[in-house]
N, C-alpha and C positions, 0 to 999 in steps of 0.2 A: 457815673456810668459812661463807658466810652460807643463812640458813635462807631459804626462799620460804615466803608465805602468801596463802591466797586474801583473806581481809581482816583489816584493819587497824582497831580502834577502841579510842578514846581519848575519855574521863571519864569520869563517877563511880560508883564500887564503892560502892553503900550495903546497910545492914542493914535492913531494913521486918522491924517489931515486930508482929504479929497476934495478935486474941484467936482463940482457936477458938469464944468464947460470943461469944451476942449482949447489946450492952451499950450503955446511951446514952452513958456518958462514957468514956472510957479508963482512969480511975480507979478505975470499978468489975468492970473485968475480974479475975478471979482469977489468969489466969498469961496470957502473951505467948510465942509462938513466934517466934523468928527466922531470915528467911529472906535469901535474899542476892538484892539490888535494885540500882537505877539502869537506866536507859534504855538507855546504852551496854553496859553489860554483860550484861545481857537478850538485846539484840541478839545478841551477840557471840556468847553461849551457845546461841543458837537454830540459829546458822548453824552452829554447830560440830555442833551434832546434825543437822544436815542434809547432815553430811559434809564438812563445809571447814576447810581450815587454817586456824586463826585466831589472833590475836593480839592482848591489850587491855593500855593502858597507862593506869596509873594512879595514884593514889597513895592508901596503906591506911600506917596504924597501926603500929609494932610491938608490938602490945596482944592481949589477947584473940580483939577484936573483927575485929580486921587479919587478925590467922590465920585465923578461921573465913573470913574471904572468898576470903584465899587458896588456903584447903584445897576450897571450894566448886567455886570456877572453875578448878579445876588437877584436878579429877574430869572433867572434860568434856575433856580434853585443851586446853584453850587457855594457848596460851604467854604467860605472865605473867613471863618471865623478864628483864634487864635486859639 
């Protein structure tokens, strides 16, 4: 049985690294928060809190970093699934 979704997005699943201080170089920040980025998948998340079926394909890591993206956009209900 095939699933329906209201939208469809495809590219990049990124990490965006932020200080919580204010700092001139990235060097001099003390610690980085990581949050889960890319344009595509922003989108995708948005819409999905706005009540739509969604669905974003991509490609992530099997690392660390892979998972946390995974486990991020798979909280919002969007099917990440293959």
């Amino acid at each position: 049985m095939s699933k329906t979704f209201d939208i469809l997005s495809v590219g990049e699943l990124l990490i965006d690294f932020l200080s919580e201080e204010y700092a001139d170089d990235i060097s001099a920040a003390s610690s980085l928060k990581q949050f889960q980025g890319g344009s595509a998948a922003n989108f995708c998340l948005n819409l999905a809190l706005l009540g739509n079926q969604t669905k974003f394909v991509a490609s992530v890591g099997d690392d660390s970093m892979g998972h946390f993206l995974l486990n991020v956009i798979q909280q919002y209900a969007i099917d990440c699934s293959d």
